[in-house]
C-alpha positions in Angstrom: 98.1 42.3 84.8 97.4 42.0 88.7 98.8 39.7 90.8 97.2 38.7 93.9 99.3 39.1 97.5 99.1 35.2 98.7 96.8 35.0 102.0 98.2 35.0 105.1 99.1 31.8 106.9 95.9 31.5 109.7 97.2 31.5 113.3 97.8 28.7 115.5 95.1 27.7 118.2 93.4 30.9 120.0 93.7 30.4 123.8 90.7 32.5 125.9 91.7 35.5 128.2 90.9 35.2 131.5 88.0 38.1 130.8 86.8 35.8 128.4 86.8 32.6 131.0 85.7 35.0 134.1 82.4 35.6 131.7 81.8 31.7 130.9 81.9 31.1 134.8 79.8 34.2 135.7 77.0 32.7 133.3 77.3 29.2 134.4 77.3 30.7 137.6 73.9 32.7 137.2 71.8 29.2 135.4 73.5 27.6 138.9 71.6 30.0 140.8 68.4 29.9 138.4 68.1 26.4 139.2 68.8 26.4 143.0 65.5 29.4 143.3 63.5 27.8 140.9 63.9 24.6 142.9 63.7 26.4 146.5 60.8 28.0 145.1 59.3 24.7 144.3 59.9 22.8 147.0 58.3 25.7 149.5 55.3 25.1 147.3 54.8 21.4 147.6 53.2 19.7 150.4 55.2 16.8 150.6 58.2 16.2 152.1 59.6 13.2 150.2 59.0 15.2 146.8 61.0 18.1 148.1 63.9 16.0 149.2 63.9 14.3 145.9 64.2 17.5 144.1 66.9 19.0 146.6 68.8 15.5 146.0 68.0 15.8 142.1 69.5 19.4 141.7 72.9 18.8 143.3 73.3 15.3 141.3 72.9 18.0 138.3 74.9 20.7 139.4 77.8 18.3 140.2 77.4 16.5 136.7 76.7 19.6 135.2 80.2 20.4 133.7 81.7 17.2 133.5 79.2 16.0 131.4 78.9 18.6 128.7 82.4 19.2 128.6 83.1 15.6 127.9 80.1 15.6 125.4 79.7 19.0 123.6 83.3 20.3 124.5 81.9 23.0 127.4 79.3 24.1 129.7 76.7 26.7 128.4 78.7 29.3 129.5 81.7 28.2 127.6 79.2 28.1 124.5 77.6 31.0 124.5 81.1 33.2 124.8 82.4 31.0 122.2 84.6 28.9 123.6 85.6 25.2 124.3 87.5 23.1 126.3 90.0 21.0 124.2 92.1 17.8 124.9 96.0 18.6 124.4 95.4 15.0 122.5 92.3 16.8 120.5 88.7 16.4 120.6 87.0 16.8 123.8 88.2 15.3 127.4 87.2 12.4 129.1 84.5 12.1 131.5 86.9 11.7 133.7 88.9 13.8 133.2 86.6 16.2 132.7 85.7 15.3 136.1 89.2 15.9 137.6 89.4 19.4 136.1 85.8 19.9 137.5 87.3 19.1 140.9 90.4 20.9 140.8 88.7 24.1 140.0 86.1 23.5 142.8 88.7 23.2 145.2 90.7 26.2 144.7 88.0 28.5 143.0 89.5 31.7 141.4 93.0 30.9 142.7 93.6 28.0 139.9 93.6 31.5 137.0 96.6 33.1 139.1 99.0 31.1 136.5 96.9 31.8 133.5 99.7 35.0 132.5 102.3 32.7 132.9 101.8 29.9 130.8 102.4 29.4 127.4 98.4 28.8 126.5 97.3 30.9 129.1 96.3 27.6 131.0 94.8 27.8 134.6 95.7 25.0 137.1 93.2 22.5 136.5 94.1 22.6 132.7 97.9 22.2 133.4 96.7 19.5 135.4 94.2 17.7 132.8 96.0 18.6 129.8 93.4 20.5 128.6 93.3 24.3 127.2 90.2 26.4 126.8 90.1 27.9 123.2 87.9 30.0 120.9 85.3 27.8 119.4 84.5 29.6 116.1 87.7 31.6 115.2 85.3 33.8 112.7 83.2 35.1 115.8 85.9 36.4 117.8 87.9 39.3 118.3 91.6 39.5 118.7 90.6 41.0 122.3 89.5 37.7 123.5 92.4 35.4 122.8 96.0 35.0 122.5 98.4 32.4 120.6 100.6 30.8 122.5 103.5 32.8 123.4 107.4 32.2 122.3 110.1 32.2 125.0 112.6 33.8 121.6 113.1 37.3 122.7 116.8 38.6 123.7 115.7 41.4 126.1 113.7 38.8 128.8 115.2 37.8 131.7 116.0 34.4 132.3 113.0 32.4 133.1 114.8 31.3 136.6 115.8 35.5 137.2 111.8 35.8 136.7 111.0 33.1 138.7 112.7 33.7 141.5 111.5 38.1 141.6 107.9 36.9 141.2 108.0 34.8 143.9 109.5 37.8 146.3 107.4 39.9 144.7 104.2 37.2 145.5 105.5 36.5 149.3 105.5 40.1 149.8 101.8 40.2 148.6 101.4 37.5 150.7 102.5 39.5 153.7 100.3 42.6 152.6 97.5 40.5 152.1 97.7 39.5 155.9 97.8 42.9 157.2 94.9 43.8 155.3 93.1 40.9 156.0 93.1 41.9 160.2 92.2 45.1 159.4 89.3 44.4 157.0 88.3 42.0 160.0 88.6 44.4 162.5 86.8 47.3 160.2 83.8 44.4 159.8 84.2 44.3 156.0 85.3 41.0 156.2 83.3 38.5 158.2 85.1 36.2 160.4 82.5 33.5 159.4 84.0 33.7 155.8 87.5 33.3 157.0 86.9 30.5 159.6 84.4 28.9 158.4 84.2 29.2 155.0 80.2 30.8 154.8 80.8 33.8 152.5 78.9 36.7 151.9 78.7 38.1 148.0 80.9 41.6 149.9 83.4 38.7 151.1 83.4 36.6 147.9 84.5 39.9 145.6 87.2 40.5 148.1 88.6 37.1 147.9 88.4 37.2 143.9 89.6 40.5 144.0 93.1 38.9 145.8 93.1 36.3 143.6 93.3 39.2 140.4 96.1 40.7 142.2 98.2 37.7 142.7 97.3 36.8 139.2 98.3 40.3 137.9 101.8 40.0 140.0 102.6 36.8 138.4 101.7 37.9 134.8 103.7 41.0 135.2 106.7 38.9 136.1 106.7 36.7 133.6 106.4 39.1 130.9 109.3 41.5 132.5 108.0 44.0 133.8 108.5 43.7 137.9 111.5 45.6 138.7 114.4 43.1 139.1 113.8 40.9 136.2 112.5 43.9 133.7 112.8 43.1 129.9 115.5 45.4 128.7 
């Protein structure tokens, strides 16, 4: 006579990596641009004025709606579906337009610097989810792989630092980035890799926009480092 092991209790929610996330926004990001040629290509095509101004008016009402609206109504943007993931109320169910809206606005505003607290946070939650109450999670647990999530992480192990002791070295360790990121700032300005259009007035080239995400990835990696001990003065024993 066998007896059968009982199954193993299935995990909590599965909250999406950042890799995972970065991959949702480079898609949405590539349909954006889709629609923005297909529309320039358009309107250089048509002979009337009115009709092109329509159709410049029509594709920015859409790209502004774009996310607020599907994440509201099917739980995420196209991107968000086809990597297999969803935007979920802490309440359940999807948000509100509006405050799919909010979250919409928050990211826009401060781009790939609202993922520096992903690492830190319980549900690895950017800053316009902390703000909305929201958390991005797999959407079909038997599609994924244990590479693209994590469960929410427990604050119950005796060798961490305090959270205050971790606190307080990330943010020395983050001002000092701070610092180096200045000083290689002027001198990416004065070698002409950065443009000073991108830093004054905010017109970017693709060179300038992978050197500001790649800041934003090292401030993220500093603060995920100290909250999981491993920046020298608050290092899990």
């Amino acid at each position: 006579m066998t007896s059968e092991a009982p199954p193993l209790p299935l995990p909590g929610p599965r909250y999406a990596r950042f890799s995972r996330r970065f991959k949702a926004v480079l898609l949405d990001w590539m349909l954006a641009m889709a629609m923005l040629f297909g529309a320039l290509a358009i309107a250089s095509n048509v002979a009337s004025d009115a009709l092109a101004r329509t159709l410049g008016v029509a594709i920015v009402v859409i790209l502004m709606l774009y996310e607020p609206v599907l994440v509201s109504r099917a739980g995420g943007t196209l991107g968000h579906i086809w990597t297999n993931l969803r935007v979920v109320d802490d309440r359940g169910g999807n948000l509100s337009f509006a405050k799919a809206l909010a979250r919409f606005v928050v990211k826009s505003v401060l781009g790939w610097y609202s993922f520096v607290v992903m690492a830190a946070t319980r549900r690895n939650q950017a800053v316009h989810d902390l703000l909305t109450h929201s958390t991005v999670q797999i959407r079909d647990p038997a599609k994924a792989n244990p590479g693209q999530f994590v469960t929410e992480r427990r604050e119950d192990d005796p060798a961490m630092p305090s959270r205050l002791r971790r606190a307080l070295v990330t943010v020395v360790y983050l001002a000092l980035s701070v610092s180096l990121y200045f000083g290689v700032l002027a001198g990416l300005l004065r070698g002409g890799i950065l443009s000073r259009a991108c830093v004054y007035q905010d017109i970017c080239s693709g060179g300038d926009r992978i050197v500001d995400f790649a800041v934003a990835a090292a401030f993220l990696l500093v603060i995920g480092m100290g909250w999981r001990g491993r920046l020298l003065g608050a290092r899990k024993a």
